[in-house]
C-alpha positions, 0 to 999 in steps of 0.5 A: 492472520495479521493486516497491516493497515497503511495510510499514504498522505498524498502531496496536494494534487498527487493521489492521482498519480499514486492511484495510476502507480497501484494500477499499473505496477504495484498490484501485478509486483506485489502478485509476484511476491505473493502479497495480498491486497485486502482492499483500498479505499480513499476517502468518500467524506472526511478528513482529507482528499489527498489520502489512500487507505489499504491493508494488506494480508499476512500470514505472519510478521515473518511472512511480512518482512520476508515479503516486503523487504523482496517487494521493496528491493525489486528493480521493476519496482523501484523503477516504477516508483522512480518514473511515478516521481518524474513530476516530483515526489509523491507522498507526504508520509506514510502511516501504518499500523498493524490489526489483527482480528478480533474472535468475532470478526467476520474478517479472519 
């Protein structure tokens, strides 16, 4: 097991937008193609208030890339992403990284 760690840097005022977007759309696409969430957070205190931090559950690197290549050409996708940007775009940029698990992690 792999997580990918991926951090959305927000636009000032946008994180909520992108909250709604996860919540109304991504999660349920993501169910369909079998991705799983390993949970979300955004910062309580510390270096930015316009930041989302989630990881992801994978199997393998080649589960990943089938998956999220799948994900990203799905056109419920790409049309929720293009109405979330009606009021302009987003994200800043995008940070990920890949973990995995160290023998006593309580995570597997």
């Amino acid at each position: 097991m792999i997580y990918e760690m991926r951090t959305y840097r927000c636009l000032p005022g946008r994180l909520p937008a992108l909250l709604k977007r996860f919540q109304d759309n991504t999660l349920r696409i993501w169910e369909r193609h079998g991705i799983r969430q390993a949970g979300f957070w955004t910062y309580a205190v510390g270096p930015s208030n316009n930041e989302l931090v989630y990881l992801v559950a994978w199997e393998s690197m080649a589960e990943r890339e089938t998956k999220w290549a799948a994900f990203q050409a799905d056109p419920e996708w790409i049309a929720a992403r293009t109405a979330s940007e009606a009021d302009g775009p987003i994200l800043e940029n995008i940070v990920n990284a890949f973990l995995q698990p160290t023998a006593f992690s309580s995570v597997k």
